[in-house]
C-alpha positions in Angstrom: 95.6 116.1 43.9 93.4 115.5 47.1 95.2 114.6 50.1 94.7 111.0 50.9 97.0 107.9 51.8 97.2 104.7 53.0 99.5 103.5 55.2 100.7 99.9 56.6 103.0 100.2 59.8 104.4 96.5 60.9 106.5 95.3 63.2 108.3 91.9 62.6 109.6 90.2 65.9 112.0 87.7 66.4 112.9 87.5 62.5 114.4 83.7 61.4 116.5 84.8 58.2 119.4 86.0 59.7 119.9 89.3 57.3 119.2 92.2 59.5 122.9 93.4 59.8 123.1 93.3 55.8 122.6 96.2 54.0 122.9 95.2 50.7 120.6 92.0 51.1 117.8 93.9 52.7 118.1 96.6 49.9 118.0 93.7 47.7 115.0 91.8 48.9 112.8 95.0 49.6 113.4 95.9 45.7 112.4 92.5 44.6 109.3 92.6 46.5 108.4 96.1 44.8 109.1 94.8 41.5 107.2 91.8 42.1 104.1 93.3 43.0 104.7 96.7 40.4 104.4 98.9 42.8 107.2 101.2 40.4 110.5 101.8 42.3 111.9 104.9 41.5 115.0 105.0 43.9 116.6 103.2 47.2 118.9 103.8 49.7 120.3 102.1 52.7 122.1 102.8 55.7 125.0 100.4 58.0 124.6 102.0 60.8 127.5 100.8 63.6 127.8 98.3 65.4 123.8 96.9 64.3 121.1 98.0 62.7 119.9 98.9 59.0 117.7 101.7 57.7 116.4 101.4 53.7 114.3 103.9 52.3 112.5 102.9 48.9 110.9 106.0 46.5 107.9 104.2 45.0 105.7 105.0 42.3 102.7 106.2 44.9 104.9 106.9 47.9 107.5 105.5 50.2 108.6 102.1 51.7 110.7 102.4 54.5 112.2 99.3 57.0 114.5 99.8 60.4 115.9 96.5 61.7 116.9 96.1 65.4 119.6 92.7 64.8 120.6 92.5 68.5 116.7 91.7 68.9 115.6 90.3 65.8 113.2 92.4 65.3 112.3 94.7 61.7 110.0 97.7 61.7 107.9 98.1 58.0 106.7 101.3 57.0 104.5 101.1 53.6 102.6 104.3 52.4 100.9 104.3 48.5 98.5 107.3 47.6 96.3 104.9 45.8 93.7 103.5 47.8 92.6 99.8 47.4 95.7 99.0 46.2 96.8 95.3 47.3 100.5 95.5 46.3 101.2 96.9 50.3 99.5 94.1 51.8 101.0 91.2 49.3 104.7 93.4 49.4 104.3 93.0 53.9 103.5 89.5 53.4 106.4 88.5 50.9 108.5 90.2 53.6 107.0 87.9 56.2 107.8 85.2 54.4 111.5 86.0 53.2 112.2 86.8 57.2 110.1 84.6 59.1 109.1 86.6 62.0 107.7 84.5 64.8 105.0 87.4 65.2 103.9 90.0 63.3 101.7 93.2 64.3 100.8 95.6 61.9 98.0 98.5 61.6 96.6 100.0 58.6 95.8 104.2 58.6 93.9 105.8 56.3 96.0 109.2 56.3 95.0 112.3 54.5 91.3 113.2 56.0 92.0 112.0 60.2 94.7 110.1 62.1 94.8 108.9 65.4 98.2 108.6 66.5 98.9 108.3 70.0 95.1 106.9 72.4 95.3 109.2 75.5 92.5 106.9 77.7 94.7 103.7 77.8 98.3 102.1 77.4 98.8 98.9 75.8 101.2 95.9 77.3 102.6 94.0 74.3 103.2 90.1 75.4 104.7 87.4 73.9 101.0 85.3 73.9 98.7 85.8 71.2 97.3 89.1 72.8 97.9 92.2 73.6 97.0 94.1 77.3 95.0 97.5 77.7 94.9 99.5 80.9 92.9 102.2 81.2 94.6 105.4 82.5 92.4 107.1 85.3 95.4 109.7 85.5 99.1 109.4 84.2 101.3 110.8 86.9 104.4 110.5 84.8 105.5 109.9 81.3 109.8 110.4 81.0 112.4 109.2 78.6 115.1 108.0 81.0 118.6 107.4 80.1 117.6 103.6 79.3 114.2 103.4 78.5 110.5 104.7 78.6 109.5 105.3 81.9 105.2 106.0 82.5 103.3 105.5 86.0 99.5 105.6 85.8 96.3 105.8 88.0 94.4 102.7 86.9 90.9 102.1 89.0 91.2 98.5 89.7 94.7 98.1 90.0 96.0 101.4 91.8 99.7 103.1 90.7 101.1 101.2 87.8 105.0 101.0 86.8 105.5 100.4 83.0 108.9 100.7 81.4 109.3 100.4 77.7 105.4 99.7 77.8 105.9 96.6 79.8 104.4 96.7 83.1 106.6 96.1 85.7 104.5 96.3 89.1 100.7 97.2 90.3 100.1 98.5 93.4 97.2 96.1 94.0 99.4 93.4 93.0 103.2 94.1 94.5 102.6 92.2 97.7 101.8 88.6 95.8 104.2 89.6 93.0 107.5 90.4 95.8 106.5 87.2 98.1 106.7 85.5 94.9 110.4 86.1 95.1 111.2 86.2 98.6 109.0 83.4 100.6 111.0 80.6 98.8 113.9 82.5 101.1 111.9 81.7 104.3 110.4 78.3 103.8 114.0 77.1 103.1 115.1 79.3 105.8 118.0 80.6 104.2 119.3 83.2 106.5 118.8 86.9 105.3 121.8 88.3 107.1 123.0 89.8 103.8 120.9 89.8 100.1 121.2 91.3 97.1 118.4 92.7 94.8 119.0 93.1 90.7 116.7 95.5 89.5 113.3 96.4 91.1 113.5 99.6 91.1 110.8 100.0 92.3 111.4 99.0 95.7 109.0 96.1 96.1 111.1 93.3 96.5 113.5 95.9 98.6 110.4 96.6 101.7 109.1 93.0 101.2 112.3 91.7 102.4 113.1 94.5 105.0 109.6 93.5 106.5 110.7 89.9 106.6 113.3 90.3 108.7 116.9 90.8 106.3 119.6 92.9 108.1 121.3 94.2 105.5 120.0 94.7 101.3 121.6 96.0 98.7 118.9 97.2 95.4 121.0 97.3 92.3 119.7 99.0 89.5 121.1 101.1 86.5 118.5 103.3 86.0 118.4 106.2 88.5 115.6 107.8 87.2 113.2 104.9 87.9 114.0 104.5 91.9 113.8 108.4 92.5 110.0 108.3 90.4 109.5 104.8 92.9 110.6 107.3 95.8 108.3 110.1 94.7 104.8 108.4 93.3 105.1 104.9 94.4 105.1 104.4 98.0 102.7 102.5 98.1 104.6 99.8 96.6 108.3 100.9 98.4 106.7 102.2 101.8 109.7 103.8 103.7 112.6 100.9 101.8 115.1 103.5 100.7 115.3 105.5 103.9 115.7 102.0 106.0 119.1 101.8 107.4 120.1 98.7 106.2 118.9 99.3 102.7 121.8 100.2 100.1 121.3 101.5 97.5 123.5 101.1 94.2 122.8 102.8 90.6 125.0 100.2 88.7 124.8 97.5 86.4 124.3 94.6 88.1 127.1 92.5 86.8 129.6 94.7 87.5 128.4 94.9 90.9 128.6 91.6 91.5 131.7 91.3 90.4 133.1 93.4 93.6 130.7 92.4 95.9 130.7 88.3 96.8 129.3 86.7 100.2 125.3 87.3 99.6 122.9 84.8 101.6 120.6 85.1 98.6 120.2 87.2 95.8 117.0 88.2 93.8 117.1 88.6 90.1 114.4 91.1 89.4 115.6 92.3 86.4 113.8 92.0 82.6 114.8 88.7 80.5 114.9 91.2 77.3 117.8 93.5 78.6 119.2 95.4 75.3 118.6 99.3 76.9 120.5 98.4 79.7 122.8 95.2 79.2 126.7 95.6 78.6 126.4 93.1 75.6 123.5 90.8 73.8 121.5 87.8 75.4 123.5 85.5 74.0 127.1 86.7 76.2 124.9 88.4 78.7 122.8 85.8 80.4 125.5 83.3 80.9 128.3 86.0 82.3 125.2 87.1 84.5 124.1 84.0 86.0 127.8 82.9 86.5 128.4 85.7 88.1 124.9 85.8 90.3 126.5 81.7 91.5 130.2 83.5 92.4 128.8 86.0 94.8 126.3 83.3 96.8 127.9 81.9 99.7 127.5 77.9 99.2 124.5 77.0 99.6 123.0 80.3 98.9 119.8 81.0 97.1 118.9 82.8 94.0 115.0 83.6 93.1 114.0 85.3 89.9 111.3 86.0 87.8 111.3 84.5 84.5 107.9 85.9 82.6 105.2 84.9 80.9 104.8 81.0 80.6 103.9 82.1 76.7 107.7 83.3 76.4 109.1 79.7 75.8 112.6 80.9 75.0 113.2 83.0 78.0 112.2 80.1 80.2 114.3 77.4 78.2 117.2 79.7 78.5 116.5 80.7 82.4 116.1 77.0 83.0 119.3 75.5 80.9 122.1 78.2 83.0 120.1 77.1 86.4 120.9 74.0 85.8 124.3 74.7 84.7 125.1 77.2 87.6 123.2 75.8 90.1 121.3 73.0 91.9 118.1 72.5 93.4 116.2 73.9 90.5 112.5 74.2 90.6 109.8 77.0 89.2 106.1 77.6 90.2 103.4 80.0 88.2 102.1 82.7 90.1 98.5 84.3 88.9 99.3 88.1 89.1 96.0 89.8 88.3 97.0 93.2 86.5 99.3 91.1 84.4 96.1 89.1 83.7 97.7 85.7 83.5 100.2 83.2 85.3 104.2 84.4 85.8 106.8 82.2 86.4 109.2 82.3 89.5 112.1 80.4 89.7 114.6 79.3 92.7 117.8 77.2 93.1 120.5 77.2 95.3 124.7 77.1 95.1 126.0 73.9 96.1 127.6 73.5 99.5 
């Protein structure tokens, strides 16, 4: 038998049909869509693995089907592979699937295994986004690629926007870009002149936000962020972005998670939420329990009439902002956002502020 395949790899994000954490319906559903489109099942097998997630593993006639499902993120990852090429069951099985879960977006590629495969592109990394594209940056020289405790970690050379910070493939911050991207999230602080006598920084990592406000004139900042790994790589290959932050003395440094932190440490002029609105690797619970203990927690530790600035995304991502925007306006007052053009993210990013009643 000559060796040849093809193969359909999906990925189903933010699935409607609330059957991820089921193994017995998902084991059910994927054998009725191989029965319905005779593509011979031969044997299937699931896994409950604790406390989320499924893995089901179908023995077809002409190879494998095989689904993982992520239920704290809605998401479902389809692997299809049949020996006989042509064949349209794969296609019609993915779409039944599709339509049984109801993903809000789908991406999928199909191989043709067997002769060539190209699995991993060397020359460029892609951005996934939540619009109805995807982002490619050419890599000019990667300086680091590491699995961190929490997530994938990868700085690049890239020739029009400098150093470049992606975690999880996301990118974080461009050298050509951090000045507008950290005044973003602190000049709201100085226009309202909110003193910066003390402020606190969720995430950034990377030390941005940390020098920009250091430059601006705060007297003491404290950078909380859970992943180590990511401010010693800042330290090491991205001073351009951080300058000399870490080293200044009233920088403090804390490798926590942030709510914890806050919750023994009140009395902050202003705090800056720099941290991802999708935080599963790193998050003590899901979105649903985490974003309302957070913000609560980010309106205890303000003095009255402190100020909070953050980062909400991509405009495209409708339910991060509704959800940033509804525990603003439960937690706080003053409540306004502006879009930011940030060229290596190659569209418009939303920045939020709002203050602590007096």
């Amino acid at each position: 038998m000559k060796a040849f395949g093809s193969q359909i790899i999906a990925e189903f994000i933010h699935c409607e049909r609330d059957i991820l954490n089921h193994a017995p319906e998902l084991e059910a559903l994927l054998s009725k869509g191989i029965r319905r489109y005779d593509l011979k099942l031969k044997a299937i097998n699931s896994y409950q693995f604790e406390p989320v997630g499924v893995t089901a593993i179908a023995i077809i006639g002409e190879s494998h089907v095989a689904i993982h499902t992520y239920p704290e993120e809605r998401h479902l990852s389809l692997d299809i592979f049949t020996c006989s090429p042509g064949s349209t069951g794969p296609r019609k099985l993915m779409d039944f699937l599709k339509s049984e879960l109801q993903p809000e977006y789908v991406r999928f590629k199909e191989l043709s295994r067997g002769l060539s495969v190209d699995v991993i592109e060397k020359d460029h990394i892609t951005d996934f986004t939540m619009s109805s594209f995807d982002i490619r940056y050419h890599i000019e020289q990667e300086i680091l690629n590491q699995r961190t405790d929490y997530q994938q970690m990868v700085i690049i050379d890239n020739k029009d926007f400098g150093r470049m910070l992606f975690l999880d493939n996301e990118l974080q911050i461009a050298e050509s870009d951090a000045t507008l991207y950290n005044m973003a999230l602190v000049e709201p602080m100085l226009t309202a002149g909110v003193p910066l006598s003390r402020v606190a920084v969720l995430g950034g990592g990377d030390g941005g936000v940390l020098r920009t406000l250091l430059e601006q004139g705060a007297k003491s900042v404290a950078l909380v962020d859970i992943d180590e790994a990511v401010v010693n790589a800042a330290r090491q290959h991205l001073r351009g972005i951080c300058g000399s932050a870490f080293e200044h003395p009233s920088s403090q440094i804390h490798i926590a998670e942030a709510r914890q932190f806050l919750q023994a440490h009140q009395g902050f002029d202003a705090i800056v939420y720099d941290l991802t609105m999708s935080p599963e690797s790193v998050a003590l619970d899901e979105k649903e329990t985490y974003f309302p203990a957070i913000f609560a927690a980010m309106q205890q530790s303000l003095k009255p009439g402190g100020m909070l600035t953050l980062q909400v995304g991509s405009p495209s991502d409708h339910r991060s902002f509704e959800r940033a925007k509804a525990l603003l306006e439960q937690y706080f007052v003053e409540v306004t956002f502006e879009k930011v053009y940030i060229p290596s993210f190659c569209e418009a990013w939303v920045f939020g502020q709002a203050r602590k009643a007096r």
